[in-house]
MIDREN-790864 format. One record per residue: residue number from 1; residue in three letters; x, y, z of N, C-alpha, C in turn. Coordinates in steps of 0.05 Angstrom, whole numbers, padded with zeros to 5 digits. Atoms other than C-alpha are relative to their C-alpha. Example, Ala and Ser with C-alpha at 12.3 -4.5 7.8 and 13.67 -1.06 7.14 Angstrom:
// residues 2
<atom 1; 'ALA'; <00018; -00024; 00000>; <00246; -00090; 00156>; <00018; 00024; 00000>>
<atom 2; 'SER'; <-00016; -00024; -00001>; <00273; -00021; 00143>; <-00015; 00022; 00014>>
//
This chain:
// residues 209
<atom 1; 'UNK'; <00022; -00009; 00016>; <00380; 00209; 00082>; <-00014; 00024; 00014>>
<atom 2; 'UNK'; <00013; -00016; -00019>; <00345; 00280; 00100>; <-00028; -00010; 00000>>
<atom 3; 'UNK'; <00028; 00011; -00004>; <00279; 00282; 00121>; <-00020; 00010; -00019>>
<atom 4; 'UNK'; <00013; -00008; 00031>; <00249; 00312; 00052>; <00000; -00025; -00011>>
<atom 5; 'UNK'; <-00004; 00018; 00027>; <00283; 00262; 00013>; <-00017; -00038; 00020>>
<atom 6; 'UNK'; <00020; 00011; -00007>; <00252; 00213; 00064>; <-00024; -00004; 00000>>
<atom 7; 'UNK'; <00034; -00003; 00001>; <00182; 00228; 00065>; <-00006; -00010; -00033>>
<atom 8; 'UNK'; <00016; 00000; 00037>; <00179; 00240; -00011>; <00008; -00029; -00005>>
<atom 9; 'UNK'; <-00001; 00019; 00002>; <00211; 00170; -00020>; <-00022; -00030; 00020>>
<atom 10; 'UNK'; <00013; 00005; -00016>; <00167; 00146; 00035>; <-00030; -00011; -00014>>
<atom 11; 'UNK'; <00030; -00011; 00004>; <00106; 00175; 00012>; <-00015; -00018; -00034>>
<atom 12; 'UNK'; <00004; 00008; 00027>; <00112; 00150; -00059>; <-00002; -00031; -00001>>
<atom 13; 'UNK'; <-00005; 00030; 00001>; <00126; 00081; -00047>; <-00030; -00003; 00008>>
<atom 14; 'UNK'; <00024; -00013; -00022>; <00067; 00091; 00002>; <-00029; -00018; -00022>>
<atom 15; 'UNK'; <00018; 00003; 00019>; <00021; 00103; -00056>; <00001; -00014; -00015>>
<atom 16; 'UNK'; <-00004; 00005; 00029>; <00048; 00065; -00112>; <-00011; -00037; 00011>>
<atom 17; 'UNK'; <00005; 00030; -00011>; <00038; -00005; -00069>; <-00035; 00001; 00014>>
<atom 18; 'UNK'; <00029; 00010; -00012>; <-00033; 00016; -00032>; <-00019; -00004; -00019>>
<atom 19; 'UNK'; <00007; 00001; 00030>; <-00056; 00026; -00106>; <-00027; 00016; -00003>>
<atom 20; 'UNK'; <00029; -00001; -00009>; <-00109; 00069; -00094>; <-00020; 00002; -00029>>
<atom 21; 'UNK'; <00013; 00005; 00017>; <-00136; 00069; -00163>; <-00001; -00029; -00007>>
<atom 22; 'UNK'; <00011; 00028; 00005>; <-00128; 00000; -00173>; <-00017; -00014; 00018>>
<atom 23; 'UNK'; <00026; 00011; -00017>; <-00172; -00010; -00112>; <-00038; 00013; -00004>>
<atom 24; 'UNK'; <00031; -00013; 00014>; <-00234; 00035; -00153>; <-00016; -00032; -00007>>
<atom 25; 'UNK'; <00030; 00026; 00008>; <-00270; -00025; -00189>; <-00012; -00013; 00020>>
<atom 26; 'UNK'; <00004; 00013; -00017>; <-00269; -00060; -00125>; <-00018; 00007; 00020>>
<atom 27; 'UNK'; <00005; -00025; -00015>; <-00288; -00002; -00081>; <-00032; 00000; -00013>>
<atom 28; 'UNK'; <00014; -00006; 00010>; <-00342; 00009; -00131>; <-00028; -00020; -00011>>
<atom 29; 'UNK'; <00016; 00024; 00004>; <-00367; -00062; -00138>; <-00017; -00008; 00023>>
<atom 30; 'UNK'; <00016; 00012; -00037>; <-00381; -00069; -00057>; <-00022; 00025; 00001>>
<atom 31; 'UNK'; <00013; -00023; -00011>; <-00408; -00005; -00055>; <-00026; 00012; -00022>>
<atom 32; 'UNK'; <00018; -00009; 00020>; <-00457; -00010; -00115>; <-00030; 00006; 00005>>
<atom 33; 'UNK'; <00033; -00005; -00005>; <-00524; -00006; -00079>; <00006; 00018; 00034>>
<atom 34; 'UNK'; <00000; -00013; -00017>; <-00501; 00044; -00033>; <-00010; 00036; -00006>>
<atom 35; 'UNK'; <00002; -00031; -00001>; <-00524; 00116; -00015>; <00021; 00012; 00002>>
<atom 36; 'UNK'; <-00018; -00020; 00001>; <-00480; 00176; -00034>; <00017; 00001; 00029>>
<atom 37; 'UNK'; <-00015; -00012; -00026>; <-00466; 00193; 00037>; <00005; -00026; 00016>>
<atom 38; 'UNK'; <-00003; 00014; 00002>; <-00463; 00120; 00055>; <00033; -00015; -00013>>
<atom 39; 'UNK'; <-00029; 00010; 00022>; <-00401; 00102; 00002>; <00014; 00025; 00017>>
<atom 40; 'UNK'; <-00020; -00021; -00021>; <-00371; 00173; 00036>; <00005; -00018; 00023>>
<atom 41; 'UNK'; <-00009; 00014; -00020>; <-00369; 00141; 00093>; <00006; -00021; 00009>>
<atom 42; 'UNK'; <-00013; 00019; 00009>; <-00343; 00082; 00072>; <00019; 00001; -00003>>
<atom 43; 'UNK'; <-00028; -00010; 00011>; <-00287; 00110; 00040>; <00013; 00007; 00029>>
<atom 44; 'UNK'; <-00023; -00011; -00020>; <-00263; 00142; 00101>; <00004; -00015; 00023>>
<atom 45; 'UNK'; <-00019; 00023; -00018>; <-00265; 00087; 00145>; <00010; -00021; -00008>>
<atom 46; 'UNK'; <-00014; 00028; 00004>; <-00229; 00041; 00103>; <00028; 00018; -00005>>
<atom 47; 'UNK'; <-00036; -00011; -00008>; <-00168; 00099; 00097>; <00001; 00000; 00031>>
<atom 48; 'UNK'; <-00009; -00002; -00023>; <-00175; 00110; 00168>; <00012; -00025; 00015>>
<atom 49; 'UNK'; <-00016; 00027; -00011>; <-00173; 00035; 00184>; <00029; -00012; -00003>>
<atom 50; 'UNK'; <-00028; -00001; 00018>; <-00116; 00032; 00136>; <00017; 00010; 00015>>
<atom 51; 'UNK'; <-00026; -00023; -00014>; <-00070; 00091; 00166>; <00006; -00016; 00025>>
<atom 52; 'UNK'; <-00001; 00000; -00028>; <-00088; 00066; 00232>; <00023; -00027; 00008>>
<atom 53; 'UNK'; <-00008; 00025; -00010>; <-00062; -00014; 00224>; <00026; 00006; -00011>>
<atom 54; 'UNK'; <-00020; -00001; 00009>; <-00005; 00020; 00180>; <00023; 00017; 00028>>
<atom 55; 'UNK'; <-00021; -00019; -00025>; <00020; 00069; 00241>; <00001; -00017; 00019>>
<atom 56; 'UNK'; <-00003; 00018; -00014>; <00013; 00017; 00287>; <00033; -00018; 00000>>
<atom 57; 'UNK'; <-00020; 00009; 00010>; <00066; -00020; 00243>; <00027; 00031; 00009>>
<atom 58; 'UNK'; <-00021; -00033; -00008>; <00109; 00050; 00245>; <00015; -00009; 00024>>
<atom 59; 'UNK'; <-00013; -00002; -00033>; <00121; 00045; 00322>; <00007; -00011; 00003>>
<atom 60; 'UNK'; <-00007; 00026; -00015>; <00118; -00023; 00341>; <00017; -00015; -00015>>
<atom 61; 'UNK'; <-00003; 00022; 00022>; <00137; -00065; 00278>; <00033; -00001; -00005>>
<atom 62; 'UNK'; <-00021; 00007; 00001>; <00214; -00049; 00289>; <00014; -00029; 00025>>
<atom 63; 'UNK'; <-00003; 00014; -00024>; <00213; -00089; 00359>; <-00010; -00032; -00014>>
<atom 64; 'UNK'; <00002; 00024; 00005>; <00183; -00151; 00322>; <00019; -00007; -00028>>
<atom 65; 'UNK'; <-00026; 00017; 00023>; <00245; -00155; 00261>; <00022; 00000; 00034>>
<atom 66; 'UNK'; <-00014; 00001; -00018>; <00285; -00141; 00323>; <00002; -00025; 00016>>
<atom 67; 'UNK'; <00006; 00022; -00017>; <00254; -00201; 00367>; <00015; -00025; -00022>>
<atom 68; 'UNK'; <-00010; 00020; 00014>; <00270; -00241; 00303>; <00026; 00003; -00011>>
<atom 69; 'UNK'; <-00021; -00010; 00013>; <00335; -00212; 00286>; <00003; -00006; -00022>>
<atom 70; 'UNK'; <-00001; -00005; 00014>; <00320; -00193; 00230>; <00013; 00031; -00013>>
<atom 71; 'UNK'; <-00014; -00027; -00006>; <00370; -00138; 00200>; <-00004; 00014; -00029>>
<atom 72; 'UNK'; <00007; -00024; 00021>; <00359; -00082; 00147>; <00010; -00018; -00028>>
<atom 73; 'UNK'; <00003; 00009; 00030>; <00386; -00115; 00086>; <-00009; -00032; -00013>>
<atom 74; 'UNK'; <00023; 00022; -00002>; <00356; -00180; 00095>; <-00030; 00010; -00006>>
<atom 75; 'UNK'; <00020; -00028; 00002>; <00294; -00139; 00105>; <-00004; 00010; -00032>>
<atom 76; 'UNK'; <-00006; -00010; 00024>; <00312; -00094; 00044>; <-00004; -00022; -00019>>
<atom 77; 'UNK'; <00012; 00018; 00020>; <00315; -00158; -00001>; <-00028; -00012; -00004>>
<atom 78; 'UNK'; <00024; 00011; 00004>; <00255; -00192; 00018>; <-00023; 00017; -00008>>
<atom 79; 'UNK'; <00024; -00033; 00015>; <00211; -00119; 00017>; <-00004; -00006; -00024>>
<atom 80; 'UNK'; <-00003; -00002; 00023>; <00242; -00113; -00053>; <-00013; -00022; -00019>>
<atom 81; 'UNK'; <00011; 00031; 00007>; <00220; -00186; -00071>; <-00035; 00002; -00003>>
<atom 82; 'UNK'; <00024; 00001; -00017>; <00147; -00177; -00038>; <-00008; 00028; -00024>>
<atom 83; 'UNK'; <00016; -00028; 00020>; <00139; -00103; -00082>; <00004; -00012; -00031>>
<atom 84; 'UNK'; <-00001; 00008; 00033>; <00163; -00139; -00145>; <-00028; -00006; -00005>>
<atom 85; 'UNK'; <00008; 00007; 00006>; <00117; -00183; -00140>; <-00034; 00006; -00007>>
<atom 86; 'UNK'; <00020; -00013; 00004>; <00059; -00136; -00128>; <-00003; 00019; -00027>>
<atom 87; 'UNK'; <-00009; -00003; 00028>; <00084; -00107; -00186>; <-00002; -00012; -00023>>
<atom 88; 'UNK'; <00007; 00020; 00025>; <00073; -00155; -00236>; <-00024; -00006; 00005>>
<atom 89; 'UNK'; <00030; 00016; -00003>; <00007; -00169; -00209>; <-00017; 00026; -00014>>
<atom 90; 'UNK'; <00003; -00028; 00009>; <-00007; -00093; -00216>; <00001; 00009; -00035>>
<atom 91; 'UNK'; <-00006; -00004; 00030>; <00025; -00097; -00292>; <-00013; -00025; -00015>>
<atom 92; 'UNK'; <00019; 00019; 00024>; <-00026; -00155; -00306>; <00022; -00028; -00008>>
<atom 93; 'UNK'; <-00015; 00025; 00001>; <00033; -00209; -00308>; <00002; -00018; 00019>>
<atom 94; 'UNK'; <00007; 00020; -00018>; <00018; -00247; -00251>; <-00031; -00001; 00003>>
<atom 95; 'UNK'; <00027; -00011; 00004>; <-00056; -00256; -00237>; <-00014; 00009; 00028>>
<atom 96; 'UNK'; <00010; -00012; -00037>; <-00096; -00221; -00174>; <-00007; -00025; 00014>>
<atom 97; 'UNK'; <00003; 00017; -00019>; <-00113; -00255; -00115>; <00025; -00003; 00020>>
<atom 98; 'UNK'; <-00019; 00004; -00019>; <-00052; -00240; -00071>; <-00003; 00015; 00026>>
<atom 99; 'UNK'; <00014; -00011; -00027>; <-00090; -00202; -00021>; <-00017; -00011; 00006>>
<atom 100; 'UNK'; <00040; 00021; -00011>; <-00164; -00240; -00022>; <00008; -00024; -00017>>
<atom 101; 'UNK'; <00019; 00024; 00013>; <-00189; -00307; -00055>; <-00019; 00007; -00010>>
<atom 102; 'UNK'; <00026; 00005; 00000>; <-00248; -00305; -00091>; <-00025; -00003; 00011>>
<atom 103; 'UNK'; <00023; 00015; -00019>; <-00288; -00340; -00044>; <00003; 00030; 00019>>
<atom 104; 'UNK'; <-00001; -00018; -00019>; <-00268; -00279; 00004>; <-00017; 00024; -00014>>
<atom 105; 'UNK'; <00004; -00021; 00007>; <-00281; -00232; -00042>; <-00045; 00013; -00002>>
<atom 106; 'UNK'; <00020; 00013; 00010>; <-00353; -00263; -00064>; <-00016; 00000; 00032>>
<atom 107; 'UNK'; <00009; -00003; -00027>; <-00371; -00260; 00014>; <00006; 00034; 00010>>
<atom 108; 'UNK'; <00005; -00022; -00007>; <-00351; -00192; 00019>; <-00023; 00004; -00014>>
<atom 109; 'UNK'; <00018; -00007; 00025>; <-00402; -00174; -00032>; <-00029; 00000; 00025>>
<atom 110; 'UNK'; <00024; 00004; -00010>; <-00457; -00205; 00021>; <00006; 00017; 00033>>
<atom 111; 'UNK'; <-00008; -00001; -00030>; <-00433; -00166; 00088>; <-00014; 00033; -00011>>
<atom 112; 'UNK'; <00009; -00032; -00004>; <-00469; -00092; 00105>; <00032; 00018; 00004>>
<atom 113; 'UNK'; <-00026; -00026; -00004>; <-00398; -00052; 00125>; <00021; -00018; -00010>>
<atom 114; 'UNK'; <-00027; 00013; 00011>; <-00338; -00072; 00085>; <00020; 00028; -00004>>
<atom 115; 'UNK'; <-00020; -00025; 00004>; <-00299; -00007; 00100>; <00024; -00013; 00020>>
<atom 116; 'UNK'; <-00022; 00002; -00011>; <-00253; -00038; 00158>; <00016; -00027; -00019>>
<atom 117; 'UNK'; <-00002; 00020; 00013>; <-00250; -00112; 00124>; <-00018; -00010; -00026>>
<atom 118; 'UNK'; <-00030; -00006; -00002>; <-00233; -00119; 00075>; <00006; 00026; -00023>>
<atom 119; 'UNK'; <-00023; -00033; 00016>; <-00222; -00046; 00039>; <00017; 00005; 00025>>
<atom 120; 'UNK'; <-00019; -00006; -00015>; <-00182; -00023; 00097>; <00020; -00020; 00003>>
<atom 121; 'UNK'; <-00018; 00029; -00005>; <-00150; -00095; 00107>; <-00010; -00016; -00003>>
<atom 122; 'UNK'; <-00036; -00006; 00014>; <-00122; -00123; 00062>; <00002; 00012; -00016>>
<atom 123; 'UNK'; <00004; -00012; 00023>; <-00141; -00083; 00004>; <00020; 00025; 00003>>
<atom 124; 'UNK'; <-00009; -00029; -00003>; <-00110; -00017; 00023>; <00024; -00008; 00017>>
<atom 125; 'UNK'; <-00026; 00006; -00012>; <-00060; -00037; 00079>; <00001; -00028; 00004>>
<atom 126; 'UNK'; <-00010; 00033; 00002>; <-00044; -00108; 00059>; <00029; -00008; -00002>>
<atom 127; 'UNK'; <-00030; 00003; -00004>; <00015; -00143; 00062>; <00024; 00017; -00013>>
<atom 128; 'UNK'; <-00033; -00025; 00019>; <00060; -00103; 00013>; <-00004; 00023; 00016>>
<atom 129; 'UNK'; <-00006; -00022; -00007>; <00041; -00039; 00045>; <00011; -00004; 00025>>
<atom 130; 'UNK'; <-00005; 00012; -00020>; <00054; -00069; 00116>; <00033; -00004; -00003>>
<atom 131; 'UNK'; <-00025; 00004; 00012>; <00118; -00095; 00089>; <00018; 00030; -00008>>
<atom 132; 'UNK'; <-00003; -00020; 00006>; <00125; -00028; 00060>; <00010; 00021; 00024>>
<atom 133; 'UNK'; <00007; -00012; -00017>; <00116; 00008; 00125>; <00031; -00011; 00028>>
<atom 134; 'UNK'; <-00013; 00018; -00020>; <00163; -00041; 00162>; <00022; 00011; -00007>>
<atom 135; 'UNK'; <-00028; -00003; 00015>; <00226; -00024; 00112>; <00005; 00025; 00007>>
<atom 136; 'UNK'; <-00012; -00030; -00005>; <00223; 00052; 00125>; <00009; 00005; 00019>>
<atom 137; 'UNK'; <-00003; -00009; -00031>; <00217; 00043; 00200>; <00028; -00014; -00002>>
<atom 138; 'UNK'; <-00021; 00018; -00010>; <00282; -00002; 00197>; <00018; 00018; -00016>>
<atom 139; 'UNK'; <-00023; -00023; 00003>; <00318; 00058; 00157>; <00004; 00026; 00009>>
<atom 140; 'UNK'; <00004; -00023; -00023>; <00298; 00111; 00198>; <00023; 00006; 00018>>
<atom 141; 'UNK'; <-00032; -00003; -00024>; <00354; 00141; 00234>; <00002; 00006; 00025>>
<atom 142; 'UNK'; <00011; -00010; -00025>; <00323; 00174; 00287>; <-00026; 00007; 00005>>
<atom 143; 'UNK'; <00026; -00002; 00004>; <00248; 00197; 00309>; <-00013; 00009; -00006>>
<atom 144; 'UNK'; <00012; -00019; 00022>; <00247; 00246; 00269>; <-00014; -00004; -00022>>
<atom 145; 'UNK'; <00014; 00022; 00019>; <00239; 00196; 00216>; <-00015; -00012; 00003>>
<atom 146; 'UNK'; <00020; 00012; 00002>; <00197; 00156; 00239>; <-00024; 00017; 00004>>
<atom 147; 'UNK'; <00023; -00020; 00001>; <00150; 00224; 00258>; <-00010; -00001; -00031>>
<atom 148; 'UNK'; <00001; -00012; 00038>; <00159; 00243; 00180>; <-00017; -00029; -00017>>
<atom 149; 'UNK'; <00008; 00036; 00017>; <00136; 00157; 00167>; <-00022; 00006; 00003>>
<atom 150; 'UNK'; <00022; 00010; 00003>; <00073; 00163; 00202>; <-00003; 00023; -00014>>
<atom 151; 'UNK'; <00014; -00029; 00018>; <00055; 00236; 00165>; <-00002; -00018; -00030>>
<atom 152; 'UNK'; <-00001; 00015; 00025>; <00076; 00196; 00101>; <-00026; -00019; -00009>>
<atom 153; 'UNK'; <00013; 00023; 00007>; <00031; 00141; 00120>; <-00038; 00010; 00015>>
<atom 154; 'UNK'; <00025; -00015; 00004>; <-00028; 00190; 00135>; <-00011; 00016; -00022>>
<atom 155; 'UNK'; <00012; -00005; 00028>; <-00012; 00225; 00073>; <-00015; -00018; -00030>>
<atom 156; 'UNK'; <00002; 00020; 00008>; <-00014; 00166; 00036>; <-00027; -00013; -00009>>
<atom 157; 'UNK'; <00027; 00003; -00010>; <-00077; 00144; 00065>; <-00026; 00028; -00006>>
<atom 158; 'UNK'; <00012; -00027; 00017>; <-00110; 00217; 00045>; <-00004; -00010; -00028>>
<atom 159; 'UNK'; <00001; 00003; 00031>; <-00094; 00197; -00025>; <-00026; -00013; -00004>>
<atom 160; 'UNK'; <00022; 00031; 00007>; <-00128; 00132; -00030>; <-00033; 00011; 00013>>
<atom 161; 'UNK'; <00021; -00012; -00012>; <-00187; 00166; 00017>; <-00015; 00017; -00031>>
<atom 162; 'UNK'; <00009; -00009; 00025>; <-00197; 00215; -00042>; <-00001; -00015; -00028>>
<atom 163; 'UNK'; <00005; 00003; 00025>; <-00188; 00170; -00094>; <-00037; -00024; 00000>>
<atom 164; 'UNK'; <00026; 00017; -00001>; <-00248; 00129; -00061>; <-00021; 00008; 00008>>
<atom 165; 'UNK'; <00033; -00017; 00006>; <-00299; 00185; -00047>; <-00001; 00014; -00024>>
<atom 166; 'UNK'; <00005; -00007; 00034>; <-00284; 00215; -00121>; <-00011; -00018; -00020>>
<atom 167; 'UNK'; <-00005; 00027; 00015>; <-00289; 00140; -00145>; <-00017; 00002; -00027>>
<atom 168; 'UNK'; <00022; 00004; 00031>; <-00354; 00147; -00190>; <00013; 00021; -00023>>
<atom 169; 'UNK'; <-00019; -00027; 00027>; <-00326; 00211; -00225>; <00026; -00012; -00013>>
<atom 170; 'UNK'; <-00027; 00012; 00018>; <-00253; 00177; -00231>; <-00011; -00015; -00022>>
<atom 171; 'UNK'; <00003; 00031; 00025>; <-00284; 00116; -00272>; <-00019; 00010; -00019>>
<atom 172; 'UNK'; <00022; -00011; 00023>; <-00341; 00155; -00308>; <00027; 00016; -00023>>
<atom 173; 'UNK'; <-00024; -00016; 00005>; <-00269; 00207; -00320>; <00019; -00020; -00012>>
<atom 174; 'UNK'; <-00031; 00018; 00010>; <-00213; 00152; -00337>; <-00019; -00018; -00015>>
<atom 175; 'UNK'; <-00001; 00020; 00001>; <-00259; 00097; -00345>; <00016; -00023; 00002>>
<atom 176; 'UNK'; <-00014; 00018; -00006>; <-00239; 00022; -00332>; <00029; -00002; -00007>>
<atom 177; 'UNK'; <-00021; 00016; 00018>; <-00188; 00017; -00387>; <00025; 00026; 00005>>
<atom 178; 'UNK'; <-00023; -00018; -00011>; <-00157; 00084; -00358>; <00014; -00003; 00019>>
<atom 179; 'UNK'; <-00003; 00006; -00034>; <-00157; 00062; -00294>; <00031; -00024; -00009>>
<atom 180; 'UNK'; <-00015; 00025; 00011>; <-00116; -00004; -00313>; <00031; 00012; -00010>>
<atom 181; 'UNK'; <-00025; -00017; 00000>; <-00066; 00044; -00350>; <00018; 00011; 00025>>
<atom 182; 'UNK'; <-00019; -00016; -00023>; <-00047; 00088; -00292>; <00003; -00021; 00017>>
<atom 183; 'UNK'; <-00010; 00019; -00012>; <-00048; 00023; -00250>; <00028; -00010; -00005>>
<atom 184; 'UNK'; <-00025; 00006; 00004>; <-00002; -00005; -00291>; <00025; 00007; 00000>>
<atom 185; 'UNK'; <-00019; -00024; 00003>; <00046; 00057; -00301>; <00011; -00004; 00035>>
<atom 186; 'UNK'; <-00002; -00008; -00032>; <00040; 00057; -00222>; <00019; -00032; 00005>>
<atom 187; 'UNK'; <-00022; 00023; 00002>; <00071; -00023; -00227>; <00023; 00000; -00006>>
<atom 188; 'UNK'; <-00032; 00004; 00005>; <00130; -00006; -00267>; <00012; 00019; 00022>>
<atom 189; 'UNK'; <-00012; -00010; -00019>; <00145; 00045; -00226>; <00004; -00017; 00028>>
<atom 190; 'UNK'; <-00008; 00018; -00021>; <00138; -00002; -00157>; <00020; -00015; -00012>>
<atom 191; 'UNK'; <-00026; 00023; 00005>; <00182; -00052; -00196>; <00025; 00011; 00001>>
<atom 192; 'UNK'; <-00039; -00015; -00005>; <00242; -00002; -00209>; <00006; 00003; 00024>>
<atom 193; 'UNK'; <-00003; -00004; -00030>; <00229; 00014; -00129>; <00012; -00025; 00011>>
<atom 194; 'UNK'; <00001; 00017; -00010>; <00231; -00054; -00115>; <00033; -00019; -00012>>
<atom 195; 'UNK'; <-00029; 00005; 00018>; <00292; -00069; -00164>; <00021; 00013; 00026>>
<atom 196; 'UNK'; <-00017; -00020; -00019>; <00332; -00014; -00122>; <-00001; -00012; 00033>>
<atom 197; 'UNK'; <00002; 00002; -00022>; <00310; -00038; -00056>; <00018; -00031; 00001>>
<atom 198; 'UNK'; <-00021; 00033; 00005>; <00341; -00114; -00077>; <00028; 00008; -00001>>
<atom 199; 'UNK'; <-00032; -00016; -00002>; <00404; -00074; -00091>; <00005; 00003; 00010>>
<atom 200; 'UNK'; <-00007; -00020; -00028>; <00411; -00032; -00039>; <00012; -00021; 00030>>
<atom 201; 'UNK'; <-00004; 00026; -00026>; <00404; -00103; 00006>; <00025; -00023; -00008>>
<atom 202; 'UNK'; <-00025; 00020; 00013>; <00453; -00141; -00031>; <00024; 00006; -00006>>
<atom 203; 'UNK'; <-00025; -00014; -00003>; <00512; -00088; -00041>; <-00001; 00007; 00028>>
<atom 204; 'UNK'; <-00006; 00001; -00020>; <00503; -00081; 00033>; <00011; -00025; 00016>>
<atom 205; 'UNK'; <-00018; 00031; -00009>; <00508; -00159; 00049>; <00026; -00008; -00015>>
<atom 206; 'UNK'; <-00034; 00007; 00010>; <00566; -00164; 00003>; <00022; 00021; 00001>>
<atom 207; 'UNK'; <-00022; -00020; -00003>; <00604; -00102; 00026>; <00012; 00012; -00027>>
<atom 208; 'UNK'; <-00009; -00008; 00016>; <00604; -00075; -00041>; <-00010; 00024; -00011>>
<atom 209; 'UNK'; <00003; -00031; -00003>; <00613; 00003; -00053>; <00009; 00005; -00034>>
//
């Protein structure tokens, strides 16, 4: 795979799992009795926290499938498994709560800084993206790739950053029921990703070309 068609596949997955519009209402619910410059600065330390626990994963996170020998299309299936299912949660067929509880969520609500925990983690780099993050580094061929992963997973992190200091404009601009659309659109797409990624792991375990 070159390193274009890496990144851009990278990059997209990236976005389509951190969700960064489907993390607006949320974003916008913690941050409802906040000052302008306040919510700015909110926003950017919950991408920064984000990028940071996702590049982390980048470097290190092949040495712990490694410790567990765990190998690429093993890997590959379960990813694929793990994005479906964010996927359906995303397309409203499963129901939320696979990153928080309630009760978690309902306690964020009462805390002064909710930019590292939990918008940055788990909201933004929660398990699927982590998972996410893990699968690239284990097809990476060399460190070129994994350079091109973390850029991916800084661009990535950019996105979601802008989609959560624009936030009031997006939802005044889409409103809710827009929002929900492009979420969803953003699900089927993870699911075909995640379809492909089950493939990919299963014509490799069965040696079939």
């Amino acid at each position: 795979m070159s390193l274009g068609e890496y990144f851009v596949k990278a990059f997209i997955s990236l976005v389509l799992i951190m969700d960064p519009l489907g993390n607006l209402p949320l974003f916008l619910n913690f941050t409802s009795a906040y000052e302008p410059r306040e919510r700015i600065r909110t926003a950017i330390w919950s991408s920064v926290s984000a990028a940071t626990i996702l590049t982390i994963f980048c470097i290190g996170g092949e040495r712990v499938l490694s410790f567990f020998g765990i190998s690429i299309p093993a890997f590959q299936i379960t990813g694929g498994i793990i994005f479906f299912l964010y996927a359906l949660q995303m397309l409203q067929i499963l129901p939320s709560g696979m990153k928080t509880t309630t009760e978690e969520e309902q306690e964020t609500m009462e805390k002064e800084n909710i930019a590292i925990v939990p918008m940055g983690i788990p909201f933004i780099a929660g398990p699927g993206a982590i998972t996410n993050v893990l699968l690239w580094r284990q097809l990476a061929e060399d460190s070129y790739h994994v350079i091109i992963l973390v850029i991916a997973v800084i661009g990535a992190s950019f996105v979601v950053y802008l989609s959560l200091r624009f936030s009031v404009i997006i939802s005044r601009f889409l409103g809710y029921g827009g929002i929900r659309v492009i979420s969803r659109l953003m699900g089927l797409l993870l699911a075909a990703m995640a379809v492909q990624f089950i493939a990919q792991g299963l014509q490799a375990i069965l040696n079939l070309k």
